[in-house]
C-alpha positions as CSV (number, residue, x, y, z in Angstrom):
1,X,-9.6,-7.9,1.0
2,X,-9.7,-4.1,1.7
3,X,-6.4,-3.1,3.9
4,X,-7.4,-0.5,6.4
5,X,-5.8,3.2,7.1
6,X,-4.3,1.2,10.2
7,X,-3.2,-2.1,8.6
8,X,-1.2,-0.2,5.7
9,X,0.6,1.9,8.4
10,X,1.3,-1.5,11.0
11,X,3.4,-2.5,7.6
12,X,5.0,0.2,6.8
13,X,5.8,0.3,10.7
14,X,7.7,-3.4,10.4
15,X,10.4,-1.2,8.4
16,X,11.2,-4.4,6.4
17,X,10.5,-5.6,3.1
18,X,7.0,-6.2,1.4
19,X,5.6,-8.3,-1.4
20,X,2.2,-7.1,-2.5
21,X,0.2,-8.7,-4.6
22,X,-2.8,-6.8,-6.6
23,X,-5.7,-7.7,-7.3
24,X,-4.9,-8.0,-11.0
25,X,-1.9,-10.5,-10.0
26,X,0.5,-8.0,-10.5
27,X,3.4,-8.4,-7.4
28,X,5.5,-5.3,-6.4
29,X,8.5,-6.1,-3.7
30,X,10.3,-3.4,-1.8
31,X,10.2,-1.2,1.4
32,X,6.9,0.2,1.7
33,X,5.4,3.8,2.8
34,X,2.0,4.2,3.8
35,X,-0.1,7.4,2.6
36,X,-3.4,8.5,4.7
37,X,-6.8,9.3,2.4
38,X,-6.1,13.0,2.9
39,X,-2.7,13.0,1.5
40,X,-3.0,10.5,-1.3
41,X,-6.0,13.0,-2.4
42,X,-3.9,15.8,-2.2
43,X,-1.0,14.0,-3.5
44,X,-1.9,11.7,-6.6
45,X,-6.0,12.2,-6.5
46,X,-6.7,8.6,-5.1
47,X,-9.5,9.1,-2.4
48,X,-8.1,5.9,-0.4
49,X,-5.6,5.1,1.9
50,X,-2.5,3.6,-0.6
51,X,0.8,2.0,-0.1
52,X,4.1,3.2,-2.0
53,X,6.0,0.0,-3.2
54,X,9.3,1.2,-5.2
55,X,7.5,4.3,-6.5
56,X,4.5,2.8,-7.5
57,X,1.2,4.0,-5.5
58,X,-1.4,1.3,-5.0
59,X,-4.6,1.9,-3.6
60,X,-5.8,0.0,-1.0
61,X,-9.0,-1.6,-2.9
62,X,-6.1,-2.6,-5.1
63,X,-4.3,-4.5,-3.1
64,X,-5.2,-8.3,-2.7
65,X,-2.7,-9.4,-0.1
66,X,0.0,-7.7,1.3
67,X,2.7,-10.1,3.1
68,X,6.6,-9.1,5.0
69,X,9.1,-10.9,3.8
């Protein structure tokens, strides 16, 4: 599943906790910023929206669910 622009910014929004789970299996836990397409160009050369989990960017195509906890 591809999170939209919108999606990654609703969690971000809940200002809790999120455990994301790549596509790759790989699980990142943490408090979560979300990054538009623009700025995560300009910023670390992904052309997608992406979600900071504990200073790790993940790109949205990355991400395989994305639950609060």
């Amino acid at each position: 599943m591809k999170y939209t622009e919108k999606e990654l910014y609703d969690f971000m929004d809940t200002q809790r906790e999120v455990k994301v789970t790549c596509t790759d299996g790989q699980e990142f836990t943490g408090q979560c910023w979300a990054y538009c397409a623009v700025v995560c160009k300009e910023e670390y050369g992904i052309d997608e929206p992406c979600l900071d989990v504990g200073s790790t960017q993940i790109r949205s195509s990355e991400i395989e669910k994305i639950e609060v906890i």
